[in-house]
C-alpha positions in Angstrom: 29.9 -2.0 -7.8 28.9 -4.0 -11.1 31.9 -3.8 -13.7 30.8 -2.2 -16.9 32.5 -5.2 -19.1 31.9 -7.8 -20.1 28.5 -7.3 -21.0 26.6 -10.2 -19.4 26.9 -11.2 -15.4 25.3 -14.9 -14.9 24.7 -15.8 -18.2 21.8 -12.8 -18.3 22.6 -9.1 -19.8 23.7 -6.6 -17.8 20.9 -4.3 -17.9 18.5 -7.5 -16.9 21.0 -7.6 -13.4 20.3 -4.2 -12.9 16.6 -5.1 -13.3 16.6 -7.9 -11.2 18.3 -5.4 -8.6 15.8 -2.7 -8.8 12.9 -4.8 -8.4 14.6 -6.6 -5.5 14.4 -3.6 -3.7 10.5 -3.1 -5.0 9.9 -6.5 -4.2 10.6 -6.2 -0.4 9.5 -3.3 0.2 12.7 -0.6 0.4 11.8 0.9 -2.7 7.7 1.6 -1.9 4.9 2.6 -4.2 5.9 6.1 -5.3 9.4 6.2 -4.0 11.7 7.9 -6.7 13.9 5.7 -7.8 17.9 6.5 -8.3 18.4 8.1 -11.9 20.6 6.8 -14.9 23.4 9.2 -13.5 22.7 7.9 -10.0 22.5 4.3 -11.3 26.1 4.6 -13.0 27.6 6.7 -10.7 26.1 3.6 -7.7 26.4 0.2 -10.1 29.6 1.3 -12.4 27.3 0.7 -15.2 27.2 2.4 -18.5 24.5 5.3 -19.1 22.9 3.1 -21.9 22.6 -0.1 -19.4 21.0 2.4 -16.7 18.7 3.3 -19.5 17.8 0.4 -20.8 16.6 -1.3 -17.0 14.6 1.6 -16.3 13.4 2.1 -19.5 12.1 -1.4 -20.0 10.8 -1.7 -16.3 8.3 1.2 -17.1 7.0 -0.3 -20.1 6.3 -3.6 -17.7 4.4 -1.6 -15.1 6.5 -1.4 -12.1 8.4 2.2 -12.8 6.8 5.6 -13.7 8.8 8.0 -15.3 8.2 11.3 -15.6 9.8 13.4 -17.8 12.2 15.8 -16.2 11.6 14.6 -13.0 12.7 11.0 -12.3 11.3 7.7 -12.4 9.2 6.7 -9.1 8.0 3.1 -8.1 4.5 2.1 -9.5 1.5 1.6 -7.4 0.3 -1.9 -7.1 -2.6 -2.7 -8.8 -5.4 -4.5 -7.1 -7.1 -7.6 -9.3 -9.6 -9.6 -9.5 -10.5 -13.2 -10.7 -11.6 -13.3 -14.4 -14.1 -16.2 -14.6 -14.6 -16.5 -11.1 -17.7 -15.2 -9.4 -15.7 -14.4 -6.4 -17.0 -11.4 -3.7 -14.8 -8.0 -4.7 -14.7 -7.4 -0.9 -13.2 -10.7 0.4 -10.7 -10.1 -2.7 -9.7 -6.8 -0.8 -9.6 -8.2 2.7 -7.2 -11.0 1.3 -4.8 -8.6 0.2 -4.8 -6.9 4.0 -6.7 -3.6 2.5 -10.3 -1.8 3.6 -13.2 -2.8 1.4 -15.8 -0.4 1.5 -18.9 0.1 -0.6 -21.8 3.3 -1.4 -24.6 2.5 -2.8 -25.9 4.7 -5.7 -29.4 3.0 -6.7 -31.4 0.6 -5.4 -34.8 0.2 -6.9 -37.5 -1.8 -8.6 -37.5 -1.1 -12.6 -39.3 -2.3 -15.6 -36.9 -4.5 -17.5 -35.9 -3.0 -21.0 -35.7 -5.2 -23.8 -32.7 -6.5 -23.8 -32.3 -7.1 -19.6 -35.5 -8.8 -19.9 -33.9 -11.0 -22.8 -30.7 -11.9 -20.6 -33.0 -12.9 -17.4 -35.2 -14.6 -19.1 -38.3 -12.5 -18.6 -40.5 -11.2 -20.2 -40.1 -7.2 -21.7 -41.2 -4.7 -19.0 -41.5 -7.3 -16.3 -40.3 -5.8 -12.9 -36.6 -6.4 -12.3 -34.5 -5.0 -9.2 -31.6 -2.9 -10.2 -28.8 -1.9 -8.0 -25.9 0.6 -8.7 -22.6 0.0 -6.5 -19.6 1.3 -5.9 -16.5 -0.4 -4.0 -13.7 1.1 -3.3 -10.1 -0.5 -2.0 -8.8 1.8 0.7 -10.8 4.7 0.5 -10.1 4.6 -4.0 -13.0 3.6 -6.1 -11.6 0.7 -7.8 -15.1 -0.9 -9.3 -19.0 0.0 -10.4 -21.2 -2.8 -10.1 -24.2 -1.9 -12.2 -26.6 -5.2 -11.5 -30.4 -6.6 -12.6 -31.6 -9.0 -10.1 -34.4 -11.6 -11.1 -37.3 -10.9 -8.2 -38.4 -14.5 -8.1 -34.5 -15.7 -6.9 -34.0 -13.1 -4.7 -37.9 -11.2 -3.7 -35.8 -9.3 -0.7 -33.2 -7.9 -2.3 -34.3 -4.7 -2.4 -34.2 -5.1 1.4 -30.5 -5.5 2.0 -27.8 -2.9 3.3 -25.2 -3.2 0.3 -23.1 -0.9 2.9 -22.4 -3.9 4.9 -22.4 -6.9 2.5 -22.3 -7.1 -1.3 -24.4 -8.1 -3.8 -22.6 -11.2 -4.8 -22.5 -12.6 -0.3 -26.0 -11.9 -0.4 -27.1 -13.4 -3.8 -24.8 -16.3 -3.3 -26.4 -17.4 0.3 -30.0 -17.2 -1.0 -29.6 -18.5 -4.4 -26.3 -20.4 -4.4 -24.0 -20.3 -8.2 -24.6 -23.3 -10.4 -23.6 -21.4 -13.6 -22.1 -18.6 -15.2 -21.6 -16.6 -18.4 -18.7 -14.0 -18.8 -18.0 -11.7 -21.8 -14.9 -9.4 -21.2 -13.7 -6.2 -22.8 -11.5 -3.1 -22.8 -13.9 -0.2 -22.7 -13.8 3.4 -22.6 -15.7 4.8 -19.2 -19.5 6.2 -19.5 -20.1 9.7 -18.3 -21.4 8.1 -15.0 -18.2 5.8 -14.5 -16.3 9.1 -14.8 -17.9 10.2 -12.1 -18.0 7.3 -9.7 -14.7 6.2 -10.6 -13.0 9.7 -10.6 -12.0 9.1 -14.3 -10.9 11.1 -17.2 -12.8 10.4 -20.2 -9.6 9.1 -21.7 -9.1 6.4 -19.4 -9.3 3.0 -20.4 -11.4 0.6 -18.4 -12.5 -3.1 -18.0 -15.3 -4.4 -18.2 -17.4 -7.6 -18.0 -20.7 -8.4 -18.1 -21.9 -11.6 -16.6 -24.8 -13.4 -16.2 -25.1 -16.3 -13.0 -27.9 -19.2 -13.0 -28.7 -21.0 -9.8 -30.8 -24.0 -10.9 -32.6 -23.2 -13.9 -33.2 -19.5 -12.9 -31.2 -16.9 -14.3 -30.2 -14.8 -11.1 -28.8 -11.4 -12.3 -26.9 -9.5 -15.2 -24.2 -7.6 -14.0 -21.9 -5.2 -15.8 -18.9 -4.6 -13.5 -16.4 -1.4 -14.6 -13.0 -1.5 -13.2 -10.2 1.4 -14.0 -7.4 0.0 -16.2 -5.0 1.9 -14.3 -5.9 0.5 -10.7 -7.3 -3.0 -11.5 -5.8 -6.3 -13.7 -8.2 -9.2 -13.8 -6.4 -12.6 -13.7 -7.4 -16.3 -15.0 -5.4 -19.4 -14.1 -6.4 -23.0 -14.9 -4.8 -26.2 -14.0 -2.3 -27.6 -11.6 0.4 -24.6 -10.6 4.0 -25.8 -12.0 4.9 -26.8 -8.4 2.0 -29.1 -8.0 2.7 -30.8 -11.1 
């Protein structure tokens, strides 16, 4: 039992103990994804700490991501959230296998097109020249967790339209045949097309991410892909330099 006074424990708040005691338990694995966490009048009756201290940790732990409350039902352990590089071109499915899940893909179109203005611009071609587009989506685990929306420039890759996206991506096949020496990234928060709805098994409402990226191999543009990720089931991370530890 944690005494109610005095109002730090270690040098750190109460309330943070409390934290550090809940997400202990998230951490390995007692508490899983979903499990309903004790209450404030669990936590104090459990702890010995005050109502407000039990309030406070669960309160703030929600508003970092790892709790859910729900109103008159309880607070429940968040689901983990899968996540990608940010300015790495990096294959979506090896990402998945590294964190020990399924990868699994459907392919939604997979066709030669005329390139519209502005795809034509970004591959360097010239307007209405034939491009090869392909619409993908990959899912984590059986959940749709990205749409891969992609132009392919016919001279770097004339077989593409070839290729069972079922059983490797875009990005294995592309980078074999036309290997990466340059990339362009432009990220944003977006709200979800009345396709990605669809494919992603959105709500209108639901924010996304989104970036769109163009990859050169030599001096050939490859492709211009625009690749929609939930906000809810997806973080994209960046990290640069030596780790602390290395340092």
């Amino acid at each position: 039992m944690l005494k109610k006074q005095p109002a730090t424990r270690y040098g750190a708040p109460l309330y943070a103990h409390v934290k550090r005691m809940i997400l202990g338990r998230i951490h390995s694995g007692e508490w899983p994804p979903e499990h309903r966490v004790p209450s404030e009048n669990e936590l104090v009756a459990r702890w010995g700490v005050s109502k407000m201290t039990a309030n406070r940790a669960l309160r703030e732990l929600a508003s970092e991501g790892e709790l859910v409350r729900i109103r008159g039902v309880g607070s429940f352990v968040a689901a983990r959230k899968g996540h990608s590089t940010l300015f790495e071109v990096r294959n979506i499915a090896d990402e998945i296998i590294e964190r020990g899940h399924v990868h699994s893909a459907s392919v939604v179109r997979l066709a030669r097109e005329n390139a519209a203005c502005a795809v034509a611009d970004a591959l360097e071609l010239p307007s209405g020249a034939p491009v090869f587009h392909s619409v993908i989506v990959h899912r984590e685990n059986g959940v749709a967790v990205q749409v891969e929306d992609r132009f392919v420039n016919p001279r770097a890759a004339p077989d593409y339209l070839a290729q069972d996206f079922t059983a490797h991506t875009p990005n294995a096949y592309l980078s074999a045949i036309a290997p990466l020496s340059g990339s362009e990234h432009i990220v944003e928060a977006a709200m979800p097309s009345a396709r990605d709805c669809k494919l992603l098994g959105l709500a209108r409402s639901e924010p996304c991410l989104a970036i769109r990226r163009r990859t050169w191999s030599g001096g050939t543009v490859v492709s211009l892909v625009h690749l929609v990720y939930p906000g809810t089931r997806y973080r994209l991370e960046s990290r640069t330099g030596a780790t602390p530890e290395k340092l």
